[in-house]
C-alpha positions in Angstrom: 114.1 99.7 112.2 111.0 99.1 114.3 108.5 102.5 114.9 106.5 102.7 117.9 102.8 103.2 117.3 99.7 103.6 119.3 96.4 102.7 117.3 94.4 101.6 120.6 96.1 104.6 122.7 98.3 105.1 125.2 96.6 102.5 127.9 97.0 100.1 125.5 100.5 100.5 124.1 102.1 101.1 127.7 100.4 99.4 130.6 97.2 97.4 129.9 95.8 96.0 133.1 97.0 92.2 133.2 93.5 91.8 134.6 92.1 92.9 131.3 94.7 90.6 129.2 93.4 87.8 131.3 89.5 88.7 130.5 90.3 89.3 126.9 92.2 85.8 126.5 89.8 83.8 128.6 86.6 85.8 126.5 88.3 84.5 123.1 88.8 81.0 125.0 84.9 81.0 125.6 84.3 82.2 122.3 86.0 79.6 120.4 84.8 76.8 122.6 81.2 77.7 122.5 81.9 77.8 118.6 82.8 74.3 118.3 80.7 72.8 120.2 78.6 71.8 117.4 81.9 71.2 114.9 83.3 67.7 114.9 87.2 67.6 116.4 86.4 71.3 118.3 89.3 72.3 120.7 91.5 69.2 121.6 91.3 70.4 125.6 94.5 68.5 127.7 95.8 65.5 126.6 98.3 63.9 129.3 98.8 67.6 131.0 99.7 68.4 127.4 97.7 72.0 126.2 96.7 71.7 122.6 95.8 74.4 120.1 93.2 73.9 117.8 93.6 72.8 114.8 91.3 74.7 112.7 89.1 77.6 113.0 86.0 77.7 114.7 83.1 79.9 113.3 82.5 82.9 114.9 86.6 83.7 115.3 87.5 86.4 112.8 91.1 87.0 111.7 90.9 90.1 113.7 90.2 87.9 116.7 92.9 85.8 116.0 95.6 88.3 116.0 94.3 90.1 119.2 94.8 86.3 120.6 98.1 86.4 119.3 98.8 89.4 120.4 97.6 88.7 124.2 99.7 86.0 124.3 102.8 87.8 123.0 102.2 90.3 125.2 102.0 88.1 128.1 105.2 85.8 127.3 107.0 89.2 127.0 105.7 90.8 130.1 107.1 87.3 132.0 110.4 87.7 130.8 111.2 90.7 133.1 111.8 87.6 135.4 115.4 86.1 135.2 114.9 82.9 136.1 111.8 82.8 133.2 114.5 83.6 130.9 116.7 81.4 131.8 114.8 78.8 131.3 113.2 79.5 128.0 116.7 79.8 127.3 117.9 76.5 128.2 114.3 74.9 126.5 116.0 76.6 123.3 119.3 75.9 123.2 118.4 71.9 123.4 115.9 72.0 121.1 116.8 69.9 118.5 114.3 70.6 116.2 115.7 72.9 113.0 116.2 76.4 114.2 115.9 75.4 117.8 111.8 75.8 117.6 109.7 74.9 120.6 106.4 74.0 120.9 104.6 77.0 123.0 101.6 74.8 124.3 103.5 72.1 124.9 106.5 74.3 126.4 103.6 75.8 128.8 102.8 72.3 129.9 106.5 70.6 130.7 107.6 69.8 133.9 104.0 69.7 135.4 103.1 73.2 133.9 105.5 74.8 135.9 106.3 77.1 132.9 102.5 78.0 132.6 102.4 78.7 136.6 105.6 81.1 136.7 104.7 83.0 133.7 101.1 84.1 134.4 103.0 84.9 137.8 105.2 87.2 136.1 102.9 89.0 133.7 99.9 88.6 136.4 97.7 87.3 133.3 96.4 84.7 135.7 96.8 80.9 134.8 93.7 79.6 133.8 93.7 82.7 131.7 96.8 81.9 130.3 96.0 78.3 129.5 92.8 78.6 128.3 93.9 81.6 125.8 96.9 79.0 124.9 94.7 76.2 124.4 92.0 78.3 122.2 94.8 79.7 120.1 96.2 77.7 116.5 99.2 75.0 117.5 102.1 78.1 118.2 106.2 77.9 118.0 108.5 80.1 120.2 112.0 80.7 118.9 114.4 83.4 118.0 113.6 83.2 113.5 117.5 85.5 113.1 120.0 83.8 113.5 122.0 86.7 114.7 119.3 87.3 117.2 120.5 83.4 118.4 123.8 84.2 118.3 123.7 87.1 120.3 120.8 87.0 122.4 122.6 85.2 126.1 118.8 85.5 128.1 119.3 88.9 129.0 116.2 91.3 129.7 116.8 93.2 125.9 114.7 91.1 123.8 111.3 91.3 122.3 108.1 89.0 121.7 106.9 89.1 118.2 103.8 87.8 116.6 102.0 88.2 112.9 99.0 86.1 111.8 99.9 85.6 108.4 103.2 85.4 106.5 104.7 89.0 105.3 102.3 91.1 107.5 104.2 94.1 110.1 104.7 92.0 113.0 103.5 93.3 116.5 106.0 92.9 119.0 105.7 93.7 123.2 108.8 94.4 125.4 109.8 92.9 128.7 107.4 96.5 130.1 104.3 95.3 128.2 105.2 98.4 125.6 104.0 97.3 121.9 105.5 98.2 119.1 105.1 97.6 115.1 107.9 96.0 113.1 108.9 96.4 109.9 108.0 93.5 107.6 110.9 93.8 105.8 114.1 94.2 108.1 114.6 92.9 111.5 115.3 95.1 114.2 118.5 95.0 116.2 117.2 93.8 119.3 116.8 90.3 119.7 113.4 89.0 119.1 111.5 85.5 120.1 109.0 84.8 117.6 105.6 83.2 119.1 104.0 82.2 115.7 101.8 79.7 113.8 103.6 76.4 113.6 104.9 75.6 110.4 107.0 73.0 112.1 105.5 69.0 112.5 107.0 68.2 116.3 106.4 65.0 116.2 108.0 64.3 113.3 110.8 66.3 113.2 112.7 67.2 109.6 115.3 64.6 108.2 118.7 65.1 109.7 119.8 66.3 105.9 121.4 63.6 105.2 120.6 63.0 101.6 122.0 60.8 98.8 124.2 63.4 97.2 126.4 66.9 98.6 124.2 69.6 99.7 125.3 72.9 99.0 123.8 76.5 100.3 124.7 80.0 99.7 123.3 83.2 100.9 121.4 85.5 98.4 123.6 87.6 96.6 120.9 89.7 93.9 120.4 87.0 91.3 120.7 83.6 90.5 123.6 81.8 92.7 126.9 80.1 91.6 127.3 77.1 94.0 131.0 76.6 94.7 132.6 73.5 95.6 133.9 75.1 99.0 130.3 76.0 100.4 129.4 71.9 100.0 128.9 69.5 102.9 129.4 66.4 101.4 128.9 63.8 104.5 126.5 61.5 103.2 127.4 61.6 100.0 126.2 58.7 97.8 128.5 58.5 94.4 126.2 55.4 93.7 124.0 55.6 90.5 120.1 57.1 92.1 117.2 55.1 91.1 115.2 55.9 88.1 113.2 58.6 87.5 113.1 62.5 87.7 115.6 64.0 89.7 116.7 67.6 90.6 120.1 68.1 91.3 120.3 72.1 91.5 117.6 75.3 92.8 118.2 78.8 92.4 115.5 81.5 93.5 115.8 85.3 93.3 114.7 85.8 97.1 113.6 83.5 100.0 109.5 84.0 99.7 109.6 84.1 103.6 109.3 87.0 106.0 111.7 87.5 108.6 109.7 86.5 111.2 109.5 83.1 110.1 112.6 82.0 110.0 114.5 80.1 107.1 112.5 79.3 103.9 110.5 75.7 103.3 110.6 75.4 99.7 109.2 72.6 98.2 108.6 71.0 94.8 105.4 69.7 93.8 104.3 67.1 90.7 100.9 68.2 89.7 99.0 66.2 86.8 95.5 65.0 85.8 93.1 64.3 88.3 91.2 61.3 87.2 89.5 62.3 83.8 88.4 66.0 84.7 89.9 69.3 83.5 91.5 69.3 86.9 95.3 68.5 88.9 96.1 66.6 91.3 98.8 67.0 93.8 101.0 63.5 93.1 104.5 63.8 94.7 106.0 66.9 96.9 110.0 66.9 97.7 110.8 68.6 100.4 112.3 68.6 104.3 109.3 66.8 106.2 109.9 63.8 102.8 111.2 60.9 103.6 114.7 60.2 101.6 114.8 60.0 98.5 112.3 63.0 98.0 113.7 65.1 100.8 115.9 68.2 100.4 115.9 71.3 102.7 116.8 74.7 100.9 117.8 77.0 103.2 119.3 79.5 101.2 118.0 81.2 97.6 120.5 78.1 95.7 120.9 74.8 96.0 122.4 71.2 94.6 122.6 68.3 95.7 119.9 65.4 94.5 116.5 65.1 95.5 113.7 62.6 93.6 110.9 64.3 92.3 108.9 61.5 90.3 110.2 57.9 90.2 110.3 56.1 87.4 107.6 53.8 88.5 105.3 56.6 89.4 105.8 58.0 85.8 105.1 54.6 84.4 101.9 54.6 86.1 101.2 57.6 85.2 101.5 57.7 82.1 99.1 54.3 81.7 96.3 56.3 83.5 96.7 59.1 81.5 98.0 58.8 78.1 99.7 61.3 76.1 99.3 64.0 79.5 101.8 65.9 81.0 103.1 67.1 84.2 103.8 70.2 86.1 106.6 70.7 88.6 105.5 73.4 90.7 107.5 75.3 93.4 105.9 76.7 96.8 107.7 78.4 99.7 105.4 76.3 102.4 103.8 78.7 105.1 101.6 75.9 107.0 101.6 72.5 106.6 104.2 70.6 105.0 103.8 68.9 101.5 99.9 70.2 101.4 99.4 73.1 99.1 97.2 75.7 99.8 96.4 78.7 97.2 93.4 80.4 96.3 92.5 77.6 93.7 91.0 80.7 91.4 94.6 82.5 91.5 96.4 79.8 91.2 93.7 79.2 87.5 94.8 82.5 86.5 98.7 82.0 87.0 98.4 79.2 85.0 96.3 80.9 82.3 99.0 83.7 81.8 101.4 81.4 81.8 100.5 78.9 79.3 99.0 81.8 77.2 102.8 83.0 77.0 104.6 79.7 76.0 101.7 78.3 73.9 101.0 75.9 76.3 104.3 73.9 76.5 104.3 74.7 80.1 104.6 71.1 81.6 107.2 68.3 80.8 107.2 64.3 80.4 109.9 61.8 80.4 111.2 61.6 76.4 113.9 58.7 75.3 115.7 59.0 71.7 118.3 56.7 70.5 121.2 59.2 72.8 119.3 60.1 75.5 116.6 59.6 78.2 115.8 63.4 79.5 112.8 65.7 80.9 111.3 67.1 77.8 109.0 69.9 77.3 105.4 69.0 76.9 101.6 70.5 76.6 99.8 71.2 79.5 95.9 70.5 79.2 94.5 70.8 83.1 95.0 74.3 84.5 92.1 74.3 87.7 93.8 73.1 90.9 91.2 72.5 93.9 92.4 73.6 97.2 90.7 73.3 100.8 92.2 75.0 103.5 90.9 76.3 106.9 90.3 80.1 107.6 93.0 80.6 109.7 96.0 79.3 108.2 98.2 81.3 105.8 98.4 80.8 102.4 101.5 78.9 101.1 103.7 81.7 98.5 103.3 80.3 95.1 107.0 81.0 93.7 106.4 79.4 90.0 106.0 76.2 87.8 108.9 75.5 85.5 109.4 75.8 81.9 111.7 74.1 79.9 115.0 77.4 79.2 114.4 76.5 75.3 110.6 77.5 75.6 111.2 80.5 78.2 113.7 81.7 76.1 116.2 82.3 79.4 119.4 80.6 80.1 121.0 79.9 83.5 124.6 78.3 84.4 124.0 75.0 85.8 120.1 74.7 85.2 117.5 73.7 81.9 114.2 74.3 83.8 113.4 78.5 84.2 110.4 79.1 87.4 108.6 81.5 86.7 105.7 83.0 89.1 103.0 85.1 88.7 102.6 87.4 85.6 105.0 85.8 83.7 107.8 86.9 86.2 111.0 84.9 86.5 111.7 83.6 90.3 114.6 80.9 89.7 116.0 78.0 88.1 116.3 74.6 88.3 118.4 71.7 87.2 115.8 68.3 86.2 117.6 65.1 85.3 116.1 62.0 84.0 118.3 58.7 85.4 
């Protein structure tokens, strides 16, 4: 259920002046491109009639700055949509998007068709246009869509709907009615009405996600409590390759006790990382992700808390290599719910030390694996981890990806699962899922 609130009082949460949305968005728009003058890339500006957001922070622009922006824009799509025809055409925009989850691109929305999508709405919300485009065009790369998919479903372009917006992953979001009222969401429970979600992007536009076609049956199931038993009759199996895969590390199955995204953002974007030796240092390096911006064979796209199917993690040729550069180290497969930027991980590099402190502490260090060969079997063994620092760089105002767990051999964890050998576990030792890893 949502609650109504008031923390700037009642002018604020009912009827703000458009004229002082438009000073407040163009004053941020100022802000940040006086900021960057003096940093290399600064704001993009128009590119073909194209808006861009900016694709880092610029110094000077809190967090708290950032979500007012947000929040001015939210407020102004919203304020718009009291116009049918507005709605009607986000709508349509929506409907054909063929990006997954039917996601748009807000700049590049506001720009289409000559910027006749810009013009009407700052008509309709009276933000004024070159507020409007310079507030959209100072703001982080943003994506409109409806994250519930029984909010799609439903929602047919009427006036019932609301615009949503949260800065970082699992905070309340702030959401603004067709009126202009705001309102405060829970974090944890969509409401009933229908709600567009103006967000950061999560989602590379120009190069969209695979079409899921992968070289073995995919299979999803909603979370049920635990760890999911995939059924035969929940599979898709067009595309389904019965050939023997390449060599190397495989997964062929994913369970997670929860989704690691808030509801705002949509459906999940887990990926799974190999992390080993950097060089000669004490340190890891990010050397292959699997996930749904990979290219086939190392994409996959979990919707759902399980999964099978078969996705390369590590080919046999990377191990090889490997293994010359770094003899007798291990590896770590390590699991990230993705909040910004696909296949780039980006944790507090001190948190993620400690996680990995705890957990090798608890299972004496055989936290990592390595391909292992006897006279009956080639398989993913258990193995000693040595590096346990992993450098990150991120900018200021992106979120932070959710670090789900790094997985340890069932025999070593001491936990068993139907249809995996690999237990994830996250942060204090906790367990958040399984997987099945498969040397071919």
């Amino acid at each position: 259920m949502s609650r109504s609130t008031s923390p700037r009082g009642a002018h604020a949460v009912g009827a703000r002046p458009a004229a002082r949305v438009g000073v407040r968005l163009a004053t941020l728009a100022l802000l940040a491109t006086a900021a960057a003058c003096g940093e290399r890339g600064g704001p993009t500006g128009t590119t073909d009639g194209v808006l861009e957001g900016r694709r880092a922070a610029s110094p000077g622009i809190t967090a708290s700055d950032q979500r007012q922006q947000l929040e001015d824009l939210a407020r102004t799509v919203a304020l718009s949509l009291s116009d049918p025809a507005i709605r009607s055409r986000l709508k349509r925009q929506l409907d054909g998007s063929q990006v997954r989850e039917h996601k748009i691109q807000f700049q590049r929305y506001l720009s289409a068709e000559g910027g006749a999508p810009a013009t009407e709405m700052a008509q309709a919300s009276g933000a004024g246009l070159s507020a409007l485009e310079a507030g959209a065009r100072s703001a982080i790369p943003l994506e409109l869509y409806l994250p519930v998919p029984e909010h799609r479903t439903r929602w047919t372009g009427g006036e019932n709907v609301l615009v949503a917006t949260e800065l970082n992953d699992h905070e309340a979001p702030v959401a603004f009615d067709t009126k202009g009222h705001r309102r405060v969401l829970s974090p944890d429970t969509p409401p009933a009405t229908p709600v567009l979600a103006l967000v950061p992007q999560e989602t590379n536009f120009d190069a969209p996600a695979s079409s899921g076609v992968t070289t073995d049956a995919t299979c999803v199931e909603p979370y049920s409590g635990g760890f999911g038993t995939v059924t035969g009759s929940s599979c898709d199996i067009s595309g389904s390759d019965p050939g023997v895969p390449s060599p190397g590390l495989w997964m062929t199955g994913a369970s997670f006790t929860g989704t690691f995204e808030g509801w705002l953002k949509g459906s999940p974007e887990f990926e799974v990382h190999i992390l080993g030796q950097a060089g000669t240092t004490d340190s890891l390096k990010d050397y292959q992700c699997a996930g749904e911006h990979q290219p086939t064979p190392y994409y996959f796209d979990q919707n759902a808390t399980s999964w099978t199917g078969r996705v390369l993690l590590f080919s046999q040729t990377q191990i090889n290599s490997y293994k010359q550069a770094h003899q007798g180290n291990s590896m770590r497969v390590v699991v990230i719910e993705d909040d910004d930027t696909a296949c780039q991980i980006k944790l507090d590099a001190g948190r993620f030390a400690t996680f990995l402190r705890v957990l090798d502490s608890a299972y004496r260090q055989l936290t990592a694996g390595r391909d292992t060969t006897t006279a009956l079997q080639h398989f993913w063994n258990q193995a000693k981890a040595v590096q346990n620092i992993f450098q990150s760089l991120w900018s200021v105002i992106t979120t932070q990806d959710d670090l789900v767990g790094e997985a340890v051999r069932d025999a070593v964890a001491g936990e068993f699962r139907p249809g995996a050998n690999w237990i994830v576990k996250g942060e204090n030792n906790i367990t958040t899922g399984a997987l099945n890893l498969k040397m071919y």
